[in-house]
C-alpha positions as CSV (number, residue, x, y, z in Angstrom):
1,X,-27.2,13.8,5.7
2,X,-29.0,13.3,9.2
3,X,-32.4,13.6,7.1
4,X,-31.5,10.9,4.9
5,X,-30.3,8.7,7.9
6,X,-33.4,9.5,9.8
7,X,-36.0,10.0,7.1
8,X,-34.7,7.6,4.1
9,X,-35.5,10.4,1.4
10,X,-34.0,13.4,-0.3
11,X,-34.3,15.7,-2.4
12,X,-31.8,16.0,-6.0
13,X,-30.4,19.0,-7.1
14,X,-32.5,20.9,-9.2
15,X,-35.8,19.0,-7.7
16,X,-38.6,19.2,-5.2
17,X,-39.7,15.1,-5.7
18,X,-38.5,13.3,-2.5
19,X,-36.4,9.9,-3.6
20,X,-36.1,7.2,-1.6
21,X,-32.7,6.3,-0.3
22,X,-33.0,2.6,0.0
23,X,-29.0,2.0,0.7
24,X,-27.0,1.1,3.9
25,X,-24.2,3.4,5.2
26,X,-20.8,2.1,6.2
27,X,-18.6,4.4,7.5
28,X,-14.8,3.6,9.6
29,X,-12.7,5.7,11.5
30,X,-9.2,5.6,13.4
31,X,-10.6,8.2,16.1
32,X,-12.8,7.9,19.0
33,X,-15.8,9.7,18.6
34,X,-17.5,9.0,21.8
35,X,-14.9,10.7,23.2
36,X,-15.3,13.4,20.2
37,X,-18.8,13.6,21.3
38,X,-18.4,14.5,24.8
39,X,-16.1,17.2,24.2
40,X,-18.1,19.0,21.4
41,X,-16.2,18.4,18.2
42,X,-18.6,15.5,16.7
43,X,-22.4,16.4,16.4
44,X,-23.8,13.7,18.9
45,X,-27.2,12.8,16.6
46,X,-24.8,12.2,13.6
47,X,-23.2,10.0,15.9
48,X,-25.9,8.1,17.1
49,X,-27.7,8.0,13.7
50,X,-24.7,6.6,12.6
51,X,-23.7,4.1,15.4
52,X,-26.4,1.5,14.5
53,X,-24.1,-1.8,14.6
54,X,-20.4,-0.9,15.8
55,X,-17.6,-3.7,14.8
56,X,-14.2,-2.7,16.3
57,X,-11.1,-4.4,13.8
58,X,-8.3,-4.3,16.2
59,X,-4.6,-3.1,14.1
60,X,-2.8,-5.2,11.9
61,X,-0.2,-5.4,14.8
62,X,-2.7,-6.9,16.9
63,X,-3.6,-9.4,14.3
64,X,-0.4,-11.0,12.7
65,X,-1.9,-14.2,12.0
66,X,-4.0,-12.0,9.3
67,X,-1.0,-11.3,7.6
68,X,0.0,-14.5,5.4
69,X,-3.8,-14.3,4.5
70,X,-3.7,-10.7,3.2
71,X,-0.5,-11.6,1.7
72,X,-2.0,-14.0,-0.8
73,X,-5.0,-11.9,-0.9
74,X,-2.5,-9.1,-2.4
75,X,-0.4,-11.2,-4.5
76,X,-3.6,-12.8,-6.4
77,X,-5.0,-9.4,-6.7
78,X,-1.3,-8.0,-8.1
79,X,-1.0,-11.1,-10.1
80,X,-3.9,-10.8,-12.3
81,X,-3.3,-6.9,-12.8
82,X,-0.3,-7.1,-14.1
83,X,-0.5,-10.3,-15.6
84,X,2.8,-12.2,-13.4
85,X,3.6,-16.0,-12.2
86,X,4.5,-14.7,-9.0
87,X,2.9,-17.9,-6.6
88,X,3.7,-16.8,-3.4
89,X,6.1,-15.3,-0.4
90,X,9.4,-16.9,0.8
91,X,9.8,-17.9,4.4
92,X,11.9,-16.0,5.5
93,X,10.6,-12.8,3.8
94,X,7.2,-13.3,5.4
95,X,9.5,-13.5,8.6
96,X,11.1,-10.0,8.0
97,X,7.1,-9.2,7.5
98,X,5.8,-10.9,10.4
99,X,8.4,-9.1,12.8
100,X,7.7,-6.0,11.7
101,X,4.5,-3.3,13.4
102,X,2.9,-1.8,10.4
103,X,2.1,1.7,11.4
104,X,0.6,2.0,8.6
105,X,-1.5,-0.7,8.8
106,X,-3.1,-2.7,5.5
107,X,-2.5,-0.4,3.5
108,X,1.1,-0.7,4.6
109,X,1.0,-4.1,3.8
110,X,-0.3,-4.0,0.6
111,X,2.1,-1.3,-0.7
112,X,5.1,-3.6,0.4
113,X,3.4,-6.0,-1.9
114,X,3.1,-3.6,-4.8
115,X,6.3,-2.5,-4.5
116,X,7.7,-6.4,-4.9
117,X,5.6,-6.5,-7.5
118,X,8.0,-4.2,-9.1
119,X,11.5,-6.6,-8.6
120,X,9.8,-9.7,-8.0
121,X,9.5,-11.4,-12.0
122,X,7.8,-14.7,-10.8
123,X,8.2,-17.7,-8.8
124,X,8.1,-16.8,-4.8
125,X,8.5,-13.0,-3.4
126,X,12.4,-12.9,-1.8
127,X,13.6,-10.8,1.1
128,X,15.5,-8.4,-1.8
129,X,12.2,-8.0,-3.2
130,X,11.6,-6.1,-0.1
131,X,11.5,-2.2,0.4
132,X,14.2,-0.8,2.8
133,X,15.2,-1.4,5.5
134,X,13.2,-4.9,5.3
135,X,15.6,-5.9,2.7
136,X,18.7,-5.2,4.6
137,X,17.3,-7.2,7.4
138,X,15.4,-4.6,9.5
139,X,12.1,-4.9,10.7
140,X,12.3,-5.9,13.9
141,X,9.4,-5.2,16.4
142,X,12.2,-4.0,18.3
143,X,14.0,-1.5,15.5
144,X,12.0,1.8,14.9
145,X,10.8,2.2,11.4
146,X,12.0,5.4,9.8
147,X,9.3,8.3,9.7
148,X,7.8,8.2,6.3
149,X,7.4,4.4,5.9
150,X,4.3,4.4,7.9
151,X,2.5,6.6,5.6
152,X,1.0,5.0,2.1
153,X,3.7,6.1,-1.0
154,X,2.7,6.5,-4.1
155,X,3.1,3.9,-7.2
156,X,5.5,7.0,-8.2
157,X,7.5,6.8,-5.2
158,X,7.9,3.2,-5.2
159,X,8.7,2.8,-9.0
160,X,11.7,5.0,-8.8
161,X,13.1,3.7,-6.0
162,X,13.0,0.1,-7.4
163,X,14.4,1.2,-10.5
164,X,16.9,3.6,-8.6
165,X,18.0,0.6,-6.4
166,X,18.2,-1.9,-9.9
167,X,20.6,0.6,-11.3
168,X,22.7,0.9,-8.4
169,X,22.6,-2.4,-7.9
170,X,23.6,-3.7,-11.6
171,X,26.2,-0.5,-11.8
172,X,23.9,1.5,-14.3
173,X,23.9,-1.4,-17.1
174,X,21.0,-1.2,-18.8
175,X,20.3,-4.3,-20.4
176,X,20.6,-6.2,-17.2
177,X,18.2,-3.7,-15.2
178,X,15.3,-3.7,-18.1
179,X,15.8,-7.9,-17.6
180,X,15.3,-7.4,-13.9
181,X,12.5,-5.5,-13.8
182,X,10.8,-6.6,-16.8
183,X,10.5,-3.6,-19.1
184,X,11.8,-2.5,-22.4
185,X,14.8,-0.4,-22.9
186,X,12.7,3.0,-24.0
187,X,10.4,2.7,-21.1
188,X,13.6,2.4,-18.9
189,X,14.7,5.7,-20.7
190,X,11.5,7.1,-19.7
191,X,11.4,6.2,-16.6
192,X,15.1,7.8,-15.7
193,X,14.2,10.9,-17.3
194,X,10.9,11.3,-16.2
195,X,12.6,10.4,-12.6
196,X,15.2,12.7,-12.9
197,X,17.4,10.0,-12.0
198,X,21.3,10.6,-12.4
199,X,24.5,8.1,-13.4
200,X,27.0,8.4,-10.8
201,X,29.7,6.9,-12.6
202,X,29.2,9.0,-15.6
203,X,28.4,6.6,-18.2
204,X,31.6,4.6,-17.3
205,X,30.0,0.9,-17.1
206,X,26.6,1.5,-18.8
207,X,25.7,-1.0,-20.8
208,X,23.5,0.0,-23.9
Protein backbone atom coordinates (compact mmCIF):
# COMPACT_ATOMS: atom_id res chain seq x y z
CA UNK A 1 0.00 0.00 0.00
CA UNK A 2 2.73 2.81 0.96
CA UNK A 3 4.37 1.85 -2.55
CA UNK A 4 1.35 2.50 -4.38
CA UNK A 5 0.78 5.86 -2.48
CA UNK A 6 4.33 6.83 -3.01
CA UNK A 7 5.19 5.28 -6.25
CA UNK A 8 1.65 5.16 -8.23
CA UNK A 9 2.33 1.42 -9.52
CA UNK A 10 1.96 -2.14 -8.58
CA UNK A 11 2.26 -5.17 -9.31
CA UNK A 12 -1.09 -7.97 -9.91
CA UNK A 13 -1.19 -11.14 -8.60
CA UNK A 14 0.33 -13.62 -10.69
CA UNK A 15 2.55 -10.74 -12.54
CA UNK A 16 5.82 -8.92 -12.68
CA UNK A 17 4.48 -5.85 -15.26
CA UNK A 18 4.14 -2.76 -13.04
CA UNK A 19 0.43 -0.93 -13.57
CA UNK A 20 -0.16 2.27 -13.01
CA UNK A 21 -2.49 3.31 -10.31
CA UNK A 22 -4.01 6.42 -11.58
CA UNK A 23 -6.85 6.71 -8.75
CA UNK A 24 -7.26 8.97 -5.61
CA UNK A 25 -7.53 7.50 -2.10
CA UNK A 26 -10.27 8.59 0.33
CA UNK A 27 -10.10 7.24 3.51
CA UNK A 28 -12.28 8.60 7.07
CA UNK A 29 -11.94 7.66 10.50
CA UNK A 30 -13.66 8.31 14.04
CA UNK A 31 -10.04 8.06 15.80
CA UNK A 32 -7.20 10.38 16.12
CA UNK A 33 -4.30 9.16 14.54
CA UNK A 34 -1.91 11.88 15.22
CA UNK A 35 -2.33 11.01 18.57
CA UNK A 36 -2.13 7.15 17.25
CA UNK A 37 1.07 8.15 15.71
CA UNK A 38 2.82 9.48 18.65
CA UNK A 39 2.22 6.62 20.67
CA UNK A 40 3.26 3.82 18.22
CA UNK A 41 0.09 2.11 17.16
CA UNK A 42 -0.37 3.88 13.55
CA UNK A 43 2.74 3.57 11.15
CA UNK A 44 3.62 7.46 10.92
CA UNK A 45 4.58 7.26 6.83
CA UNK A 46 1.17 5.64 6.22
CA UNK A 47 -0.05 8.50 7.96
CA UNK A 48 1.62 11.08 6.27
CA UNK A 49 1.24 9.42 2.78
CA UNK A 50 -2.18 9.42 3.58
CA UNK A 51 -2.81 12.90 5.19
CA UNK A 52 -2.55 14.89 1.81
CA UNK A 53 -5.82 17.19 2.24
CA UNK A 54 -7.51 16.64 5.81
CA UNK A 55 -11.43 17.82 5.96
CA UNK A 56 -12.75 17.40 9.59
CA UNK A 57 -16.96 16.84 9.40
CA UNK A 58 -17.85 17.68 12.90
CA UNK A 59 -20.97 14.99 14.41
CA UNK A 60 -24.34 15.05 13.39
CA UNK A 61 -24.96 16.51 16.88
CA UNK A 62 -22.94 19.35 16.05
CA UNK A 63 -24.69 19.96 12.87
CA UNK A 64 -28.56 19.75 13.41
CA UNK A 65 -29.43 22.07 10.77
CA UNK A 66 -28.00 19.13 8.41
CA UNK A 67 -30.72 17.10 9.59
CA UNK A 68 -34.06 18.15 7.58
CA UNK A 69 -31.59 18.04 4.56
CA UNK A 70 -30.48 14.43 5.09
CA UNK A 71 -33.96 13.69 5.93
CA UNK A 72 -35.21 14.34 2.42
CA UNK A 73 -32.01 13.09 1.16
CA UNK A 74 -33.23 9.62 2.82
CA UNK A 75 -36.74 9.75 2.07
CA UNK A 76 -36.05 10.36 -1.89
CA UNK A 77 -33.59 7.67 -1.79
CA UNK A 78 -36.20 5.17 0.27
CA UNK A 79 -38.94 6.43 -1.96
CA UNK A 80 -37.68 5.35 -5.23
CA UNK A 81 -36.43 1.81 -3.70
CA UNK A 82 -39.31 0.72 -2.70
CA UNK A 83 -41.43 2.42 -4.98
CA UNK A 84 -43.78 4.79 -2.00
CA UNK A 85 -45.62 8.35 -2.02
CA UNK A 86 -44.15 9.12 1.11
CA UNK A 87 -43.43 13.25 0.42
CA UNK A 88 -41.97 14.25 3.46
CA UNK A 89 -41.54 14.40 7.59
CA UNK A 90 -44.26 15.93 9.98
CA UNK A 91 -43.33 18.81 12.22
CA UNK A 92 -43.47 17.61 15.04
CA UNK A 93 -41.73 14.24 14.26
CA UNK A 94 -38.74 16.13 12.83
CA UNK A 95 -39.03 17.81 16.35
CA UNK A 96 -38.68 14.46 18.30
CA UNK A 97 -35.64 14.11 15.64
CA UNK A 98 -34.09 17.35 16.05
CA UNK A 99 -34.01 16.93 19.95
CA UNK A 100 -32.49 13.95 19.98
CA UNK A 101 -28.03 13.33 19.93
CA UNK A 102 -27.62 10.60 17.41
CA UNK A 103 -24.76 8.60 18.82
CA UNK A 104 -24.79 6.87 16.11
CA UNK A 105 -24.55 9.41 13.83
CA UNK A 106 -25.92 9.37 9.91
CA UNK A 107 -26.17 6.21 9.79
CA UNK A 108 -28.38 6.55 12.81
CA UNK A 109 -30.41 8.82 11.04
CA UNK A 110 -30.85 7.02 8.13
CA UNK A 111 -31.92 3.73 9.76
CA UNK A 112 -34.70 5.77 11.71
CA UNK A 113 -35.74 6.54 8.12
CA UNK A 114 -35.73 2.99 6.95
CA UNK A 115 -37.44 1.84 9.69
CA UNK A 116 -40.52 4.49 8.97
CA UNK A 117 -40.23 3.30 5.81
CA UNK A 118 -41.62 0.23 7.12
CA UNK A 119 -45.15 1.90 8.94
CA UNK A 120 -45.13 4.90 7.05
CA UNK A 121 -47.64 3.91 3.64
CA UNK A 122 -47.46 7.57 2.12
CA UNK A 123 -48.31 11.04 2.65
CA UNK A 124 -45.84 12.68 5.50
CA UNK A 125 -43.69 10.49 8.05
CA UNK A 126 -45.70 10.73 11.69
CA UNK A 127 -44.20 10.65 15.18
CA UNK A 128 -45.79 6.69 15.36
CA UNK A 129 -43.84 6.03 12.44
CA UNK A 130 -40.97 6.47 14.69
CA UNK A 131 -38.76 3.71 16.37
CA UNK A 132 -38.88 3.58 20.31
CA UNK A 133 -38.64 5.49 22.47
CA UNK A 134 -38.99 8.44 19.76
CA UNK A 135 -42.48 7.32 19.31
CA UNK A 136 -43.52 7.46 22.88
CA UNK A 137 -42.18 10.91 23.02
CA UNK A 138 -38.50 10.38 24.07
CA UNK A 139 -35.70 11.83 22.63
CA UNK A 140 -34.79 14.49 24.43
CA UNK A 141 -31.20 15.90 24.43
CA UNK A 142 -31.71 15.64 27.95
CA UNK A 143 -33.15 11.74 28.26
CA UNK A 144 -30.32 8.98 27.70
CA UNK A 145 -30.87 6.83 24.77
CA UNK A 146 -31.03 3.18 25.66
CA UNK A 147 -27.62 1.28 24.91
CA UNK A 148 -28.19 -0.49 21.61
CA UNK A 149 -29.84 2.34 19.71
CA UNK A 150 -26.68 4.02 18.99
CA UNK A 151 -25.42 1.15 17.04
CA UNK A 152 -26.74 0.60 13.23
CA UNK A 153 -29.61 -2.52 13.40
CA UNK A 154 -30.13 -4.52 10.73
CA UNK A 155 -33.16 -4.37 8.11
CA UNK A 156 -33.86 -7.77 10.10
CA UNK A 157 -34.04 -6.17 13.34
CA UNK A 158 -36.08 -3.34 12.40
CA UNK A 159 -38.66 -5.40 10.28
CA UNK A 160 -39.65 -7.53 13.12
CA UNK A 161 -40.06 -5.02 15.48
CA UNK A 162 -42.35 -3.01 13.13
CA UNK A 163 -44.33 -5.93 12.45
CA UNK A 164 -44.11 -7.04 16.23
CA UNK A 165 -45.33 -3.57 17.34
CA UNK A 166 -48.33 -3.67 14.32
CA UNK A 167 -49.51 -6.77 15.84
CA UNK A 168 -49.57 -5.66 19.25
CA UNK A 169 -50.94 -2.74 18.30
CA UNK A 170 -54.01 -4.05 16.08
CA UNK A 171 -54.43 -7.06 18.87
CA UNK A 172 -52.90 -9.87 16.38
CA UNK A 173 -55.61 -9.16 13.52
CA UNK A 174 -54.24 -9.90 10.49
CA UNK A 175 -55.95 -8.27 7.90
CA UNK A 176 -55.65 -4.97 9.53
CA UNK A 177 -51.73 -5.41 10.11
CA UNK A 178 -50.98 -6.61 6.35
CA UNK A 179 -53.20 -3.09 5.44
CA UNK A 180 -50.83 -1.25 7.74
CA UNK A 181 -47.77 -2.28 6.56
CA UNK A 182 -48.55 -2.89 3.10
CA UNK A 183 -47.87 -6.62 2.45
CA UNK A 184 -49.81 -9.61 1.56
CA UNK A 185 -51.23 -12.07 4.05
CA UNK A 186 -48.58 -15.03 3.12
CA UNK A 187 -45.67 -12.77 3.44
CA UNK A 188 -47.05 -11.69 6.86
CA UNK A 189 -47.12 -15.58 7.64
CA UNK A 190 -43.60 -15.57 6.61
CA UNK A 191 -42.57 -13.04 8.31
CA UNK A 192 -43.98 -14.27 11.91
CA UNK A 193 -42.62 -17.55 11.39
CA UNK A 194 -39.45 -16.69 10.09
CA UNK A 195 -39.50 -14.18 13.24
CA UNK A 196 -40.32 -16.50 15.58
CA UNK A 197 -42.92 -14.19 16.66
CA UNK A 198 -45.59 -15.51 19.19
CA UNK A 199 -49.68 -14.57 19.74
CA UNK A 200 -50.17 -13.66 23.20
CA UNK A 201 -53.66 -13.97 23.32
CA UNK A 202 -53.70 -17.33 21.77
CA UNK A 203 -55.53 -16.87 18.73
CA UNK A 204 -58.47 -15.22 20.62
CA UNK A 205 -59.02 -11.93 18.35
CA UNK A 206 -57.01 -12.86 15.18
CA UNK A 207 -58.53 -11.96 12.42
CA UNK A 208 -57.88 -14.30 9.31
Amino acid sequence: LLRVLQEKVYEPLGSNTPVKADVRIITATNRNLEALVRAGAFRDDLFYRLNVVKISLPPLRERKEDIPLLIEHFIRKYSAQQGKDIVGIANEALATLMRHDFPGNIRELENIIEYAFILCEGGYIQPQHLPEPFAAGVGSAESTQPADAAEPRSLEEIERQAISRSLERHHWRKMVTCRELGISKDTLRRKIERYGLVNPLDDEGEED
